[in-house]
N, C-alpha and C positions, 0 to 999 in steps of 0.2 A: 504493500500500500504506500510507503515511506518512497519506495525508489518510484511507482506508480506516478506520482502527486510531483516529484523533482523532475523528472523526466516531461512532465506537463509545461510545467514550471520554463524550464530549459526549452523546450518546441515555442512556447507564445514568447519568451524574449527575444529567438533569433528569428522570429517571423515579423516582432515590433521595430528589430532594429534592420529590416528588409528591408520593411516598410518607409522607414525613415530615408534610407539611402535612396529609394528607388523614387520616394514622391519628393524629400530636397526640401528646398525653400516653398514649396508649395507648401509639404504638407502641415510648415511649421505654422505655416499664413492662416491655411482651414483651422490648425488646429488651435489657435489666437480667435482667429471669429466666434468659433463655436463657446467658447469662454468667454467673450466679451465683447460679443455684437453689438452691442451698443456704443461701445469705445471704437471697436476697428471700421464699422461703418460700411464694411466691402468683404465679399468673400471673393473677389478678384484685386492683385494686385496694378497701380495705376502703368496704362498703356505709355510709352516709349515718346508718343510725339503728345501727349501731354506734360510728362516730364521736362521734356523739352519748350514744349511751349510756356510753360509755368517758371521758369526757371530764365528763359529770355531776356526778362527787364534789369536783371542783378547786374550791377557793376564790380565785376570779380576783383578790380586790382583796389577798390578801397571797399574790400570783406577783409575784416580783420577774426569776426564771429557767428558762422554762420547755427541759427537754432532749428532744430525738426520737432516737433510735433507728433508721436504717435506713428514712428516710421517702420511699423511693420518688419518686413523682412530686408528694409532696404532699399528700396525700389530707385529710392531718391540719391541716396547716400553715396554710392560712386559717382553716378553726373554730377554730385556737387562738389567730390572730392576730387574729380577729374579734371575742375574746372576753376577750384580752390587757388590761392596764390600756396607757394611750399610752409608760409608761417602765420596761416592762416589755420584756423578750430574750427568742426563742423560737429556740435554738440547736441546730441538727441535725446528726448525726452520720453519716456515711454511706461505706462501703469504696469504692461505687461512684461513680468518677468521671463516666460520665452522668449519675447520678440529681444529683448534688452540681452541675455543667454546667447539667443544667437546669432546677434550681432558681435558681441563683444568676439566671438569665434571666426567667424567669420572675416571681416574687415581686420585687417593686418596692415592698419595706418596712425603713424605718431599724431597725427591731426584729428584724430577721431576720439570722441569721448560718449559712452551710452552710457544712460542715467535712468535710473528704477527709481518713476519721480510721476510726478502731478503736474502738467504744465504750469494748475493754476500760482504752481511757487516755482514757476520760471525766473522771477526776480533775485530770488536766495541762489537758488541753485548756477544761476553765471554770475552771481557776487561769489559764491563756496570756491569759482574755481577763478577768481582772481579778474572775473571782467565789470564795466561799471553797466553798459548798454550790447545791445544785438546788433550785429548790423542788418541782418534780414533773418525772418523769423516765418518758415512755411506749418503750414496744417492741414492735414488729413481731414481730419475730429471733425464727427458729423453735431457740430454745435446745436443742431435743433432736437436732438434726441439723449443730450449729456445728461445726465441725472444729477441731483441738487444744486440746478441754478448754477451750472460748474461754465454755460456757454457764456455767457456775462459779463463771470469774473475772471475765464481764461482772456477774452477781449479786452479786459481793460489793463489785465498785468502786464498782457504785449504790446499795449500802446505806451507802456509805464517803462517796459525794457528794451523800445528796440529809440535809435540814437538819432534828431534829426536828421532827414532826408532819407532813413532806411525805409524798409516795408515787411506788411503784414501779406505774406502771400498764401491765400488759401485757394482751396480746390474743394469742391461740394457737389454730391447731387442734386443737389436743391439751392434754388436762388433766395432764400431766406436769408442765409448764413450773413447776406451781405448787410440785413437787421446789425447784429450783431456787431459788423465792424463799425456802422454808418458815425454811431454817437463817440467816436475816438479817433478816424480817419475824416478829412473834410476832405482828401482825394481819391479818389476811389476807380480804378479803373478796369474793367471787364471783358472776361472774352469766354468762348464757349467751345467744348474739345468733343467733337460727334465719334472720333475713335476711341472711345474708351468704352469699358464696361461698368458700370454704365456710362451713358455721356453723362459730362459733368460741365459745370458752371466753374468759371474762371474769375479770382479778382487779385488786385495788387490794391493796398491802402498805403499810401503814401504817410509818412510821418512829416509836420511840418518843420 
């Protein structure tokens, strides 16, 4: 029965860690949703030329700190590192300790820092590692579905952290979100990505 029960035991590990190798960054992504759809918002990771198109407005040679939002498995994180100055920080924020796990594994960069944190003390946490403001600050975070009033007061600690002239760049399904930035950004500019899963709403909020 002993050897019966270990022998079981032994078959579903090396079938979990099959599994693991075989699905990758996907399956870590499902298995983040499944945990905390509410927070990840997507059980598809964001398309290639939204990336890109979200990512367009940033003036890479004065990023001194760039911040992420709930960066999943990534998606973001090499185009920004790719396109990072060499002493330049791209520091991500994220509830889920998977996605935080495996990134830190993942990404094999001195410019990279993942953070098992709350955006909404985005302010403590780039004061914790020695900055005063962000220079550009993106988000996933589907802010009309955050639980306890978190969409708000994530909106107003990023207008609190990021540095004249940076920006608040968010990507949404929903064109609400842009609520949320309206009372902190007085610039606010928009665009819309039909390749993505789903299409999504595009904005940049300018800091004065």
């Amino acid at each position: 029965m002993i050897y019966s029960s270990l022998a079981k035991t032994t078959v579903l590990y090396r079938m979990k860690n099959r599994a693991s190798r075989f699905f990758g960054p996907w399956g870590v992504f499902f298995k983040g949703f499944i945990k905390h759809p509410v927070m990840v918002g997507s059980i598809i990771p964001s398309s290639s030329k939204t990336v890109k198109k979200m990512l367009a407005p940033v003036d890479w040679d004065n990023t001194k700190l760039f911040v992420e939002y709930g960066p999943g498995i990534g998606t973001f994180c090499q185009p920004v590192l790719d396109r990072m100055r060499p002493d330049a920080t791209l520091l991500v924020i994220d509830l889920n300790e998977d996605f935080i796990d495996y990134l830190r594994k993942a990404i094999r960069d001195s410019r990279f820092i993942a953070v098992h944190g709350s955006a909404a003390d985005v302010n403590d946490i780039i004061n914790n590692f020695g900055f005063e403001h962000a220079d550009y600050i993106l988000s996933g975070l589907p802010f009309s579905t955050l639980p306890n009033n978190l969409g708000p007061v994530i909106a107003a600690e990023t207008a609190k952290a990021i540095r004249p002239g940076g920006a608040f760049l968010v990507y949404q399904f929903r064109a609400r979100a842009r609520d949320f930035m309206a009372p902190h950004f007085r610039k606010i500019d928009t665009g819309f990505e039909f390749w993505n899963v789903l299409p999504c709403h595009l904005f940049w909020g300018w800091k004065e």
